[in-house]
C-alpha positions in Angstrom: 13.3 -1.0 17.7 12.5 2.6 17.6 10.1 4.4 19.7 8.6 1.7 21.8 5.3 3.5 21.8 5.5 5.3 18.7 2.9 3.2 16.9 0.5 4.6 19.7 1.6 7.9 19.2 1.2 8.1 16.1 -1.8 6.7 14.6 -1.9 8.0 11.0 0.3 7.5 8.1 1.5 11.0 7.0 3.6 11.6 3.4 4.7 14.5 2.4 3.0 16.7 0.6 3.2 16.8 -3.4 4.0 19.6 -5.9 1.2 20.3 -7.8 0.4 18.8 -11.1 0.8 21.7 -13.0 4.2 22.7 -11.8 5.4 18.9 -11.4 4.8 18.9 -15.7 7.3 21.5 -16.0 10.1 20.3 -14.4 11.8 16.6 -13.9 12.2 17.5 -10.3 10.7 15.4 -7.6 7.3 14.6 -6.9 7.1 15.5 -3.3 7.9 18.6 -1.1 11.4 18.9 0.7 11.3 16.7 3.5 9.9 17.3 6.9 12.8 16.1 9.3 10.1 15.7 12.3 7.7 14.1 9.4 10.2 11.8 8.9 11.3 10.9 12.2 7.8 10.1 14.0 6.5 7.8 11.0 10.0 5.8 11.1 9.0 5.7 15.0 5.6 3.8 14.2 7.6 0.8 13.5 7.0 -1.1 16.4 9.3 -3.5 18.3 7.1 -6.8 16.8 8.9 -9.5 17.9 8.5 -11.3 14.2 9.2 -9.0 11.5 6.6 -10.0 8.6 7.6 -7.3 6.7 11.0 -8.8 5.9 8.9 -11.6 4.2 6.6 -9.2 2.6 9.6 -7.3 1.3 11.0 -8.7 -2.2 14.8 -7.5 -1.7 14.8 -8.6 2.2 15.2 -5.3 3.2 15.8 -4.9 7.2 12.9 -2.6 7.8 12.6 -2.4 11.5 16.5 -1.7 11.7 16.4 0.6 9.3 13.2 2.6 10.5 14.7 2.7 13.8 18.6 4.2 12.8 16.0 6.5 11.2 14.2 7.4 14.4 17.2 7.9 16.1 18.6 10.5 13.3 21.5 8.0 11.9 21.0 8.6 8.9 24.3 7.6 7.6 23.7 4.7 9.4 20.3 3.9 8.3 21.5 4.1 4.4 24.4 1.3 5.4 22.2 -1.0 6.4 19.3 -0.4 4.1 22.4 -0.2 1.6 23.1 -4.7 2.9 20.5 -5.4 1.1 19.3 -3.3 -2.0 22.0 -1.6 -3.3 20.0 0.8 -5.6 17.2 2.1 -3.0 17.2 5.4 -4.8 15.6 3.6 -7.6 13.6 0.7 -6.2 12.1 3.0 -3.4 10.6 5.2 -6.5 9.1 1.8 -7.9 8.3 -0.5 -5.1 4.2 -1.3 -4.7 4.9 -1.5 -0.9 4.1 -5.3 -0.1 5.6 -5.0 3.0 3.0 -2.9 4.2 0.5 -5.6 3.8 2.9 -7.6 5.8 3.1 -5.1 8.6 2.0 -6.2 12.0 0.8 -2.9 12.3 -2.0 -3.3 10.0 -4.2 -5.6 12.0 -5.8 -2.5 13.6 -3.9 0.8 11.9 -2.5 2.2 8.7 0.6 0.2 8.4 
């Protein structure tokens, strides 16, 4: 699953950055900057090879986290989409909404930012 030692890479959770307040107010567009390919690609690569998968429990739809994290890594996208696509088949929407319990599920988390 992605970048074997990616989670010791990278130690940090990074987002990408948001619009200000007082532009996001005048606009429906989206909340955060354009994404950061390279952003993208090393936080996908913290997801480490875990052997059990909490997340998939701490996930509500069942979504394949690991898999998808790592087709992310590896720049399939189109790939990445299919298989988050197997289980939630409006991740558009739900991704927007979702509190992120799988975070709290996240192996990762016993001694980092999940």
């Amino acid at each position: 699953m992605a970048d074997p030692r990616g989670f010791l890479k990278v130690r940090q959770r990074e987002t990408q950055p948001r619009r200000p307040v007082p532009v996001r107010i005048m606009d429906w567009k989206e909340v955060y900057e354009a994404q950061d390919k390279g952003v993208l690609k090393s936080q996908a690569g913290r997801c480490m090879d875990c052997g059990v998968p909490f997340c998939h429990q701490g996930c509500p739809l069942g979504n394949l986290i690991p898999e998808w994290n790592d087709l992310t890594w590896r720049g399939k996208g189109e790939e990445a989409i299919e298989r988050l696509h197997a289980t939630n088949n409006f991740p558009e929407f739900t991704g927007r909404l979702c509190p992120a319990p799988c975070e709290a599920s996240c192996v990762l988390g016993i001694n980092q930012p999940p």
